[in-house]
Structures are given as structure tokens and as C-alpha cells.
C-alpha positions in Angstrom: -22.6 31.4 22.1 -19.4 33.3 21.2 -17.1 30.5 19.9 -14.4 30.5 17.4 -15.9 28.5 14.3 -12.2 27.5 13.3 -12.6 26.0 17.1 -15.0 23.9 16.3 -15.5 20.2 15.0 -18.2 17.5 14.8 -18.1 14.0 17.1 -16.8 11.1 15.4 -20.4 9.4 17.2 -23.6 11.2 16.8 -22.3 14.0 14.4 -22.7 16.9 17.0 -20.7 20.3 17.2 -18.0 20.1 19.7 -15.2 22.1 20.5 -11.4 21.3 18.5 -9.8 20.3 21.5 -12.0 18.0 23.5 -10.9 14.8 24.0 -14.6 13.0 24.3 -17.9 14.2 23.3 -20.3 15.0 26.2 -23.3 14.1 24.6 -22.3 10.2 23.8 -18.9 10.3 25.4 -17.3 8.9 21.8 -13.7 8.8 21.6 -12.1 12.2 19.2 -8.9 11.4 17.3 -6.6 14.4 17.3 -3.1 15.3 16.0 -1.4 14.5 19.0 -3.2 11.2 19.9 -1.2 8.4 18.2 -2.6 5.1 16.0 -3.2 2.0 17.5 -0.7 0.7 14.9 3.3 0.9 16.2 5.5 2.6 13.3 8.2 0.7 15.1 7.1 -2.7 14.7 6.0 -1.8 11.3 9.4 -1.7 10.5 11.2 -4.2 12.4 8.5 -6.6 10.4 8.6 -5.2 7.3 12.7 -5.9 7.9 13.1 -9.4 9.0 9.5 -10.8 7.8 8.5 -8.1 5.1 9.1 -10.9 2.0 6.0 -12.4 3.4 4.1 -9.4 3.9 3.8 -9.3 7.4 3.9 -6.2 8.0 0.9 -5.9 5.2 -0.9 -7.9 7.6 0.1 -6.0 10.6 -1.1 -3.4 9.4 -4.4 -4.3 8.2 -3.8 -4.6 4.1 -4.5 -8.6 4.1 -5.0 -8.4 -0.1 -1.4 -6.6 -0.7 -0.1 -8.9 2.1 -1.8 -12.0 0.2 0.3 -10.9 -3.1 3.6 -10.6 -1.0 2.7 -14.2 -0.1 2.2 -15.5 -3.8 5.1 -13.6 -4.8 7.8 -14.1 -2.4 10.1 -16.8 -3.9 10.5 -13.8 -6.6 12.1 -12.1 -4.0 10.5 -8.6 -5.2 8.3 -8.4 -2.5 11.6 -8.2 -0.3 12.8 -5.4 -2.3 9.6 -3.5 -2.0 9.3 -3.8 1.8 13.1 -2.7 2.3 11.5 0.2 0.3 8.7 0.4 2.3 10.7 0.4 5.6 12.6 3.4 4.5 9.2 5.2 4.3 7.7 4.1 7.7 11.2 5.6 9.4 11.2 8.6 7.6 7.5 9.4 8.2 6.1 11.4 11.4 4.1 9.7 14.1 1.7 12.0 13.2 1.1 10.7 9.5 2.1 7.0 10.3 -1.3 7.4 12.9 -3.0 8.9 10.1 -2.4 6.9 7.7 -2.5 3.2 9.1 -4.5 4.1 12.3 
């Protein structure tokens, strides 16, 4: 066989060799994540809620971090959590789709 090995990456499922840009393994037929495929997550909604709810943590929640949303709970008549998610807003707009998807799925 007189494939590329840079071509080449193993299935999320059983582990096998597969080539970079297949979509689906044909041995088990498991899903591949790629660059191009976005999250489940919406960066969008992450920040409209870390926005108008993000004092609470919501958008912790949202995006599956329940312990740091818990602490925005406990601490949110401090107000600092509001301060950090305005923060944190600023990120999740500036990011890529790309590394939003990578890094909250």
C-alpha cells in the first residue's frame, strides 16, 4: 500500500489506521472529528449567556464546566464572577470556530 503516512490517522472507535480525510471509519463506521467539523457547543450562545446570565455561570454550565459554574453561583452577589465572564465573552468572540470546537467540543 503506497500511502502518504502524514495521510494517515487512527479511528476515534476501534483504534484502526484510516486515511486523514475520511469522515467515518469503515471498519466500525465511528464518527472522525476534523478541523472543519464544528463542536456541538455554539460559540454564539456561549457568549450571549455568558453576557446577560454569565454572573451565574451559565454559560459554565452550558458548556459543560458544572464545578466553575458552581463557584460563579456561590460567588455572584460579589459581582466578580460578572467581571470575569464579560472577560470571558471577549475571548469566545475573538476565538476561531475552529478552537472554540476544540476546546469546548
Amino acid at each position: 500500500m503506497a500511502t502518504n503516512l502524514s495521510q494517515m490517522k487512527y479511528c476515534v472507535g476501534c483504534a484502526k489506521e484510516l486515511h486523514s480525510s475520511a469522515s467515518a471509519c469503515p471498519a466500525c463506521g465511528a464518527k472522525q472529528g476534523s478541523s472543519g467539523q464544528s463542536g456541538e457547543k455554539s460559540r454564539i450562545a456561549a457568549v450571549l449567556l455568558a453576557l446577560f446570565l454569565g454572573g451565574f455561570g451559565v454559560h459554565k454550565f452550558y458548556l459543560g464546566r458544572v464545578a466553575a459554574g458552581i463557584l460563579y453561583l456561590l460567588f455572584c452577589w460579589t459581582f466578580i464572577p460578572a467581571i470575569i465572564a464579560f472577560i470571558e465573552m471577549i475571548i469566545y468572540l475573538t476565538m476561531s470556530d475552529e478552537a472554540f470546537a476544540e476546546k469546548y467540543g
